[in-house]
C-alpha distance (Angstrom), angle and dihedral (degrees) to the residues before:
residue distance angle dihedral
X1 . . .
X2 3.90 . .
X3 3.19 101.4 .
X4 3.86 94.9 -126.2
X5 3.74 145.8 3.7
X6 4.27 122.4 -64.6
X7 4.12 114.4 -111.6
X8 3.86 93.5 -148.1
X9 4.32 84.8 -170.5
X10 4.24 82.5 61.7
X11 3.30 99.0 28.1
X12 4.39 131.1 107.6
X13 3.83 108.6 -133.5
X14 4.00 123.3 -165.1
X15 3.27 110.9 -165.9
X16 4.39 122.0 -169.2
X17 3.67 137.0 142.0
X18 3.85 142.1 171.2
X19 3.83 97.7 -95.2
X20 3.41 97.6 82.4
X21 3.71 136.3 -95.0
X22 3.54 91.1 -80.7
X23 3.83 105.1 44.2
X24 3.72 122.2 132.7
X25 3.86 96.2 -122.1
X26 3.77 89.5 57.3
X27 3.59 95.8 45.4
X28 4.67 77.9 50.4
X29 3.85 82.4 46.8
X30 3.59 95.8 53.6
X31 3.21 99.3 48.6
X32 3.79 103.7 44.6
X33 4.25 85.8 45.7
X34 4.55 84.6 47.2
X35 4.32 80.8 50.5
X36 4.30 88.3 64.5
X37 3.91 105.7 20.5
X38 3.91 130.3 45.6
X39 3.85 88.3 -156.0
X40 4.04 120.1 65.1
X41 3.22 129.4 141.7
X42 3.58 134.2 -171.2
X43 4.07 129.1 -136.4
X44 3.85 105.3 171.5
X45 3.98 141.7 151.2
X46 3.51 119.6 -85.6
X47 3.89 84.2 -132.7
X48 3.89 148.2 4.1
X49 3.52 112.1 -46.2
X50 4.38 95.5 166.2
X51 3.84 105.8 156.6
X52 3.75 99.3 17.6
X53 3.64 91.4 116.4
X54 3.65 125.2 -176.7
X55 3.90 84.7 -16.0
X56 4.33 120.5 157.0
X57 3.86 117.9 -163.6
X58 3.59 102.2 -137.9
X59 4.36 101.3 157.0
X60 3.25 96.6 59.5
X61 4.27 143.1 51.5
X62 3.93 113.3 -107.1
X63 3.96 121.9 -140.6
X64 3.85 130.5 -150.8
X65 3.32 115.0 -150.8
X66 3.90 112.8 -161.4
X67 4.37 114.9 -137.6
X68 3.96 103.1 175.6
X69 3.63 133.4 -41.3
X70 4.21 108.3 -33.6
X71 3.52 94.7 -0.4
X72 3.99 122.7 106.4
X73 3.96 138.2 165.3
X74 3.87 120.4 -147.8
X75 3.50 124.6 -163.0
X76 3.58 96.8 -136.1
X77 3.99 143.5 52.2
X78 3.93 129.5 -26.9
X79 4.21 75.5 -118.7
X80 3.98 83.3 48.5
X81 4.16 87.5 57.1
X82 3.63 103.8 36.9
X83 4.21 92.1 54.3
X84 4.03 90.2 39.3
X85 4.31 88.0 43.1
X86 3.67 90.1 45.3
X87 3.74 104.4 33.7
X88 4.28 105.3 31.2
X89 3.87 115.7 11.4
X90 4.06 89.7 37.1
X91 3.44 96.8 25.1
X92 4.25 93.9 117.0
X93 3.73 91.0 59.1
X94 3.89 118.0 9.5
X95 3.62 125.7 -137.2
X96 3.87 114.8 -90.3
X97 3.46 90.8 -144.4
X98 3.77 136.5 2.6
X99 4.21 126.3 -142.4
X100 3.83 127.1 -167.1
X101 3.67 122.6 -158.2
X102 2.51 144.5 -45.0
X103 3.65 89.6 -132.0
X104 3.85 128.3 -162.6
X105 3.75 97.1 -123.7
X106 4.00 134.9 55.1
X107 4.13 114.3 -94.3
X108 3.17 105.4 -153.2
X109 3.88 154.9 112.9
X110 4.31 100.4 20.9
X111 4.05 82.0 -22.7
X112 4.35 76.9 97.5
X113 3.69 90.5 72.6
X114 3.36 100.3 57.5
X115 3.09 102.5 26.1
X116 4.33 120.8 122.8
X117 4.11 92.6 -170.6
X118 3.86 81.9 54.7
X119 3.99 98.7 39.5
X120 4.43 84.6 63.5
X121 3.78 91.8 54.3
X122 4.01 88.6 43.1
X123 3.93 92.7 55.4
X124 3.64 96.7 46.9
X125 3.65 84.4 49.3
X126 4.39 94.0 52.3
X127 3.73 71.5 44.7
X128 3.82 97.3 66.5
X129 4.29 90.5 -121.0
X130 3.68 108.7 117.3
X131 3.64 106.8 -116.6
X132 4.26 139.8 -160.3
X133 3.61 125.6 -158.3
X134 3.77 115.8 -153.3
X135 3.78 132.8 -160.5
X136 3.84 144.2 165.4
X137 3.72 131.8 -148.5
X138 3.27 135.1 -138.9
X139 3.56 150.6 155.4
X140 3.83 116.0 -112.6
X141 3.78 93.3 -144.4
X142 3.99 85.8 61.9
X143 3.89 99.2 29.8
X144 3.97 121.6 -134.0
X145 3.12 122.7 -48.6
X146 4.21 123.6 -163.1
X147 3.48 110.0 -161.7
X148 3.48 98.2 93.3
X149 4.16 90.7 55.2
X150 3.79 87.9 39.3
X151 3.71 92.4 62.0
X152 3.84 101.0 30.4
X153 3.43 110.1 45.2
X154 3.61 108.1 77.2
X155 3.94 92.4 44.4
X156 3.69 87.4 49.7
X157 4.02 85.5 55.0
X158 3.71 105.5 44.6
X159 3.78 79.5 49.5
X160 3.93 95.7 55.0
X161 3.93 91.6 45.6
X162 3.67 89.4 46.2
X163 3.65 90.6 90.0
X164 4.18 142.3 37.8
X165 4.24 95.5 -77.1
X166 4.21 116.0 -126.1
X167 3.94 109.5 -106.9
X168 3.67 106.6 -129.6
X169 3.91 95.0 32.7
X170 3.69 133.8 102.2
X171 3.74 118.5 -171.2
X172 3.94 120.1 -132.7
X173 3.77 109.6 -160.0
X174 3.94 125.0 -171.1
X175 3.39 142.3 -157.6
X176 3.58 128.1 -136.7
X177 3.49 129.4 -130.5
X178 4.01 103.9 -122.9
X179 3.98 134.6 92.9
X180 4.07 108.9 -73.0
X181 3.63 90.6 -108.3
X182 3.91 95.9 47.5
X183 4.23 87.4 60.7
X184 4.25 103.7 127.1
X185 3.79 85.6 -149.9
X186 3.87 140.9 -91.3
X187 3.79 113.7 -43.5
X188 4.43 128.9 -170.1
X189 3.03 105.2 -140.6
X190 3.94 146.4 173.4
X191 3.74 125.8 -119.4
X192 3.69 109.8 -85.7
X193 4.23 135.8 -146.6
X194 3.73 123.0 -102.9
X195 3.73 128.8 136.8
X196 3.68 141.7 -134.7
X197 4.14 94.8 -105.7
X198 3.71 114.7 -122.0
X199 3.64 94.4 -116.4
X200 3.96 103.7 119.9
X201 3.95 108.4 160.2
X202 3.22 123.3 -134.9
X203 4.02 126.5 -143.8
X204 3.98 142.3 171.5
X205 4.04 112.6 -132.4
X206 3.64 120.3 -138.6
X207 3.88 86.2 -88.4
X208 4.12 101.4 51.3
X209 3.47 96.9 -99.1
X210 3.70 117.0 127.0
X211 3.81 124.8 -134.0
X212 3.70 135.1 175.7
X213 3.79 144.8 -132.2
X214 3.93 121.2 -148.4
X215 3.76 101.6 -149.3
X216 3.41 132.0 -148.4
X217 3.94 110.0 -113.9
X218 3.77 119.2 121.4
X219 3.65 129.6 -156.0
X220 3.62 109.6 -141.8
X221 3.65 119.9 -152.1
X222 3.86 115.0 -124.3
X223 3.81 130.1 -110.7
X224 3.82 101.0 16.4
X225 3.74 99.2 166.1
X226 3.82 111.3 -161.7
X227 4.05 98.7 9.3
X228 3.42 130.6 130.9
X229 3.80 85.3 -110.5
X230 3.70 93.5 56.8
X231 3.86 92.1 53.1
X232 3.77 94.8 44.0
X233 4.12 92.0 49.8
X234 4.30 82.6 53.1
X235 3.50 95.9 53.3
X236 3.59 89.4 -104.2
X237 4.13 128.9 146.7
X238 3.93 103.9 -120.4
X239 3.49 123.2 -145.5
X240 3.88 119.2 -177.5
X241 3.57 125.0 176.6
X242 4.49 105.7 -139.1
X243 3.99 107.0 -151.9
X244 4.38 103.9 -150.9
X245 3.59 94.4 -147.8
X246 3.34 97.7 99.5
X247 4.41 92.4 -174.7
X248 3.55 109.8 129.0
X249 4.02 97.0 -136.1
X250 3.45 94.9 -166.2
X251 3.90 96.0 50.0
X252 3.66 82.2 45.9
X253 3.47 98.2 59.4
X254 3.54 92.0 55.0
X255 3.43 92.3 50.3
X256 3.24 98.1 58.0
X257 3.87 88.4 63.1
X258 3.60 88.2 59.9
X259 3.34 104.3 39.4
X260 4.16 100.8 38.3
């Protein structure tokens, strides 16, 4: 662990995502992180990266472009602007702590893996900087809503830095879709199960050709007591701590039987 506690009034904050430089949530995130620290900056794609995951662009150059004083686009992955943030444009003095999003769109159950909002916090933390993830749900019949994120996010932070901060560990936090003042609370929680839904579409271009559209419906696996899904279905903000060693100890264990 950390060995002690983040001061968020001395502390450096990067923030980035994989909405794009100029998203909404970041602009929310910005201003909620400007609220408890005099010193943010901001390292983010010049546009949407969502499902790029934990992806590095390694074929091709990457460009900063500089917008005002600690603000910069990159034309490449929220991975891309994390390493570049952390390792070039903040290299003399490295963030204290690094926060992704917040992204238009729940993170959670699989959602992790693929993930680009959750990628940025995940290369801070192979980085050694602590490292939140932030999300909102919402329905796409109603469109998003913020309040929930608006009035939630910096009490979910001074929370987080309260205490020393698990090496290894990023945290994913998420938003629930409800009225601010219908939120059931703060839940920890563990990473729950829903799938990518098998509903690809299939269509015919103007030239014959077929192509296909992954969509975004989920099937979410019943009676997940204490998930991130759980909490998000009961109007609850989830907060779920993601451990990057991926080793399977038990599997391991019995490996090592087999393989002495």
């Amino acid at each position: 662990m950390f060995d002690r506690p983040i001061d968020l009034g001395k502390a450096r904050i990067l923030i980035s995502n994989d909405d794009g430089i100029g998203a909404p949530g970041m602009r929310l995130l910005e201003k909620v992180a400007r609220s408890l620290c005099p010193d943010v900056w901001v390292v983010a794609p010049e546009r949407e990266q969502s499902g790029a995951s934990h992806s590095l662009t390694l074929r091709r150059p990457l460009r900063i472009r500089k917008l005002g004083a600690k603000r910069f686009a990159i034309d490449g992955t929220p991975t891309d602007c994390v390493l570049l943030g952390i390792k070039h444009v903040m290299r003399k003095k490295p963030p204290t702590i690094v926060l992704s999003g917040i992204n238009a769109g729940g993170n959670y159950g699989e959602d992790i893996t693929y993930s680009g909002t959750v990628a940025a916090a995940m290369e801070a933390t192979l980085l050694d900087v602590p490292a939140v993830a932030f999300s909102q749900h919402y329905s796409r019949e109603q469109g998003i809503n913020w309040g929930v994120a608006e009035a939630y996010t910096a009490e979910v932070l001074r929370r987080l830095t309260a205490s020393p901060w698990p090496r290894n560990t990023l945290i994913n936090v998420n938003f629930p879709d409800v009225a601010s003042d219908a939120v059931t609370g703060i839940r920890a929680t563990r990473q729950g199960k829903r799938k990518i839904g098998d509903n690809l579409s299939e269509r015919v271009d103007p030239r014959g050709v077929p192509y296909y559209w992954i969509g975004p419906v989920r099937n979410e696996a019943p009676d997940q007591p204490g998930s991130d899904i759980e909490a998000i279905n009961a109007g609850a903000v989830s907060v779920t701590p993601v451990f990057l060693d991926l080793t399977n100890v038990a599997a391991l264990t019995d490996l090592r039987k087999r393989f002495p």
